[in-house]
N, C-alpha and C positions, 0 to 999 in steps of 0.2 A: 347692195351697193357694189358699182366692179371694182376693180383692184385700181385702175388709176386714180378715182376718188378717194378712195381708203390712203391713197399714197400722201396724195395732197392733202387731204384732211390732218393727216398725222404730222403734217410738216409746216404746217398755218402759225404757230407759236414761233417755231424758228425763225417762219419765214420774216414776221413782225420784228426779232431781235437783231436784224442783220442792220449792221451799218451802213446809214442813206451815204453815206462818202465811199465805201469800197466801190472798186473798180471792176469793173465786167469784163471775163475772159479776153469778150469780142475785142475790146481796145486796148487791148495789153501790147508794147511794142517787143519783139523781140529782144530785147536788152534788160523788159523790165523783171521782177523776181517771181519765181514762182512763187505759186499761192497752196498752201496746200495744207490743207484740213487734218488734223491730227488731235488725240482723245487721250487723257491722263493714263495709260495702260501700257502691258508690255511692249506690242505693236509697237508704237509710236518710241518706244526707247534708244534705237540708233538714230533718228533722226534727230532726235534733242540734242542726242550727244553731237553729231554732225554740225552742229550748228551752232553749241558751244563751243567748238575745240577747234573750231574755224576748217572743220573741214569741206565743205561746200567751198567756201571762197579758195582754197586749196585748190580745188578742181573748174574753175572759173565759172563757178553757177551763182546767181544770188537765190536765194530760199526766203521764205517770209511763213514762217511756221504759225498759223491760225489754232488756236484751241477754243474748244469745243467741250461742250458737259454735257452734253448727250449726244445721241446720234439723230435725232428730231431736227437739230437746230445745224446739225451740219449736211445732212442730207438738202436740207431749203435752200442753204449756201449752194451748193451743187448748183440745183433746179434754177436758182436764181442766176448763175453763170457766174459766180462769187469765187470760186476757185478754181485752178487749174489740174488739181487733183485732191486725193484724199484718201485716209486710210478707215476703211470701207469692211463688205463682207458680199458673199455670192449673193444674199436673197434681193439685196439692196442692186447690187449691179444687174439684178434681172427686172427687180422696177423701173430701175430710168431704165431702162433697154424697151420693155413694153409700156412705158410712158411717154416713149419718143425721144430720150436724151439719150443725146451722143455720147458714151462715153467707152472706157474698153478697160477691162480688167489686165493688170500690165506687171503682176507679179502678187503670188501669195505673201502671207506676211506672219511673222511668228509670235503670235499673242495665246494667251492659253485662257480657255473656258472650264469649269466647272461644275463639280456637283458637292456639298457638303451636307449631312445629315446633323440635327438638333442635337443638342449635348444631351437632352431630356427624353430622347429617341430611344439608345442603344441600337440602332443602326449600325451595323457595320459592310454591309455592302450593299452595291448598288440593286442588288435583285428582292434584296428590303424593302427598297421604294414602293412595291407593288401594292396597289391600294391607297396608298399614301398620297398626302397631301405634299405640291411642290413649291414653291414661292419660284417666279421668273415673270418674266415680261412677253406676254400671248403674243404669236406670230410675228416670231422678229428669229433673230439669229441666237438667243439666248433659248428658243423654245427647239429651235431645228439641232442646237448640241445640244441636249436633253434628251428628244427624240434619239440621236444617234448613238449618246453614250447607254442608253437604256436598254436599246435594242438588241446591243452587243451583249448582253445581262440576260437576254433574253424577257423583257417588259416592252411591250408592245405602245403605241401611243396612245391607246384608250385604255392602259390602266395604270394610272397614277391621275389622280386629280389636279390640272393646274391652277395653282391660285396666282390670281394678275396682281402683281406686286412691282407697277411702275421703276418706283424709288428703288433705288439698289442698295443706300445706306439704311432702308427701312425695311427690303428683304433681311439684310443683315442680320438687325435688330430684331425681327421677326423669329427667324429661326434660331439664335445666339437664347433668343426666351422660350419655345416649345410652342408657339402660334403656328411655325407648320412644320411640317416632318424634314424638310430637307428643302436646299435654296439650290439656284444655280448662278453662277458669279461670274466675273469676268476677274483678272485680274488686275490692281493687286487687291482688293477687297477679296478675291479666293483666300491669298495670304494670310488678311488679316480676320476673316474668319476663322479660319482653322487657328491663327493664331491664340483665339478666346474662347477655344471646346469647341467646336463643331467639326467634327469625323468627315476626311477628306475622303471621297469615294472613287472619285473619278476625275480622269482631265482629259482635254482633248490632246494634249500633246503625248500623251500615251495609247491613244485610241485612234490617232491617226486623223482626224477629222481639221482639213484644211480649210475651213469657213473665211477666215478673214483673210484680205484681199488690199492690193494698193490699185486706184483705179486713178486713170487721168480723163480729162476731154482730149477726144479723138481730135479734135481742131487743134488743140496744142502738141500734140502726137504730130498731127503732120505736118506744123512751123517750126515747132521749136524743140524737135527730137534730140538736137545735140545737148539743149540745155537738160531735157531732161536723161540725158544719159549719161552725162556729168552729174545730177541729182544722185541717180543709184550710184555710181561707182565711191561718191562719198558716204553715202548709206551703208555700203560693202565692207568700207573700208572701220566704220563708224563700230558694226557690227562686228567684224574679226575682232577690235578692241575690247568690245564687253565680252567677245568670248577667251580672248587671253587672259583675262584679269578681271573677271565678275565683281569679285570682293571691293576690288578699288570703287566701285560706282556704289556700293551702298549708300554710304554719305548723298551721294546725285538724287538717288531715287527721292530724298524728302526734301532735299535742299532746292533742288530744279526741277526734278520730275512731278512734283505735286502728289506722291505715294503718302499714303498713311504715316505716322511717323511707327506707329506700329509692327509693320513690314519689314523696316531698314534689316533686322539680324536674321528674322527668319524668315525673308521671301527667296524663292527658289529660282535661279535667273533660267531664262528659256536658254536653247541655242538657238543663235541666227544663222540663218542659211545663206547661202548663195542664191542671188535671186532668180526665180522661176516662173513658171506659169502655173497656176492649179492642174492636176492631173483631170482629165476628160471627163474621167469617172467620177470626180466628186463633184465638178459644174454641173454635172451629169444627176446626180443623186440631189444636191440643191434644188434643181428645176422640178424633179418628180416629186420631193418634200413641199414646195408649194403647190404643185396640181391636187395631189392627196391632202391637201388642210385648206382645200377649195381658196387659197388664196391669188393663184395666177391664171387668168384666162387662155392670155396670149400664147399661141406656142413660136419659141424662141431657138433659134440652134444654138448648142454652146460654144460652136468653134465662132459665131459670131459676138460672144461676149470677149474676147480675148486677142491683146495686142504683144507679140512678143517682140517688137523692134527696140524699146527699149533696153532691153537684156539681152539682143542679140550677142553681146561681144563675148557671155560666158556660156 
């Protein structure tokens, strides 16, 4: 099957749960709010806060924060012209790209991936894996940091057996009981993993692995580029606060942010950056990670996945 099939196939469920009343990029008036696709995880944490603490309207943008319980059903949002952007990841920004959707990667974003080992294991690092059974989600962005953190361990992508474990709260569950050697997580279920014995081994924010990504439509990039640069600069803004004062937001993460209640005392807050573009070299490494796991035909250049007009001003 090629890869644009496998795309749509995968995005059929979404595409059924979208509301027959949302409005389509294409008719959006310049005045109206953006639309923009965001997932219960670190990622998506300054923009909550942005949006509680009124700082979007601060910066004269309206925002209309969309949530999403997977990435299935926000992806068909995309496809469908459902939103104006979303927080996303490289493999996904090379699908619509060789699917024929316009869109343009418009700043990395600081969410954290993982690896944890079964309490029933004794595991303690990642070059343990070898042989072993993984719980994650086959050919998505949850398989390509695995791949990455393992390689650095020196474990190659053919030896660890992955087991496909959809449900993430059922990976959990999965490896929390000795059903498989080691999961890999997003956060905050990393957190609250580790929080119930399972031996933390690896994260991407330690391994350098820039996967996730803020992407927009190129058509709202070239109408309504003030708005969205009003969007980041409240994002920015949003982000220096959780990094002054992390601890204040714990309470947020379960009250607003939809985190575990589990998490609130011992989840580890990211730092947020300054917004950027992915470095060359990991677009770079994303594209060659799909050619080698036979999942991209198309070849794609990475400088044309990438818009930095909106971040121009830093």
């Amino acid at each position: 099957m090629k890869m644009k099939n496998l795309f749509f196939a995968a995005s059929c469920l979404g595409l059924m749960t979208l509301s027959l009343h949302a409005r389509p990029v294409a008719e959006a008036g310049t005045d109206a709010p953006l639309r923009i696709g965001i997932m219960p995880d670190a990622d998506s944490l300054p923009f909550m806060v942005a949006r509680d603490e009124g700082l979007f309207a601060q910066q004269g943008v309206q925002v209309e924060l969309i949530n999403f319980s997977n990435p299935q059903e926000r992806d068909a949002a995309i496809q469908a012209g459902r939103l104006d952007g979303a927080i996303s990841d490289l493999l996904a920004a090379a699908f619509f790209a060789a699917g024929g959707f316009d869109t343009r990667v418009t700043s990395v974003t600081d969410g954290r991936y993982g690896i944890v080992a079964s309490p029933q294991s004794n595991i303690t690092a990642l070059a343990e894996l070898r042989g072993k059974r993984i719980g994650l989600s086959t050919n998505t962005i949850i398989q390509y940091t695995v791949d990455a953190q393992l390689n650095a361990a020196g474990v190659s992508m053919t030896e660890y057996e992955a087991v496909a474990v959809p449900r993430m709260p059922l990976r959990v569950e999965m490896v929390l009981e000795g059903q498989i050697d080691g999961a890999s997580l997003p956060e905050p279920l990393l957190t609250a993993a580790a929080a119930q014995g399972a031996a933390l081994l690896s994260t991407t924010d330690t391994t350098g692995i820039d996967a996730g990504i803020m992407l927009f439509s190129k058509k709202v990039l070239d109408t309504r580029l003030d708005a969205v640069k009003a969007f980041y600069r409240a994002y920015y803004q949003a982000a220096q606060q959780i990094n002054a004062n992390p601890d204040a937001y714990r309470d947020y993460l379960v009250e607003k942010a939809g985190f575990p209640g589990a998490v609130k005392d011992a989840y580890r807050f990211v730092t947020y950056r300054k917004p950027s573009l992915p470095d060359a070299a990991q677009v770079e490494q994303a594209l060659q990670w799909l050619k080698t796991r036979k999942l991209l035909e198309a070849d794609i250049n990475p400088g044309d996945l990438t818009d930095g007009r909106a971040i121009s001003e830093w």
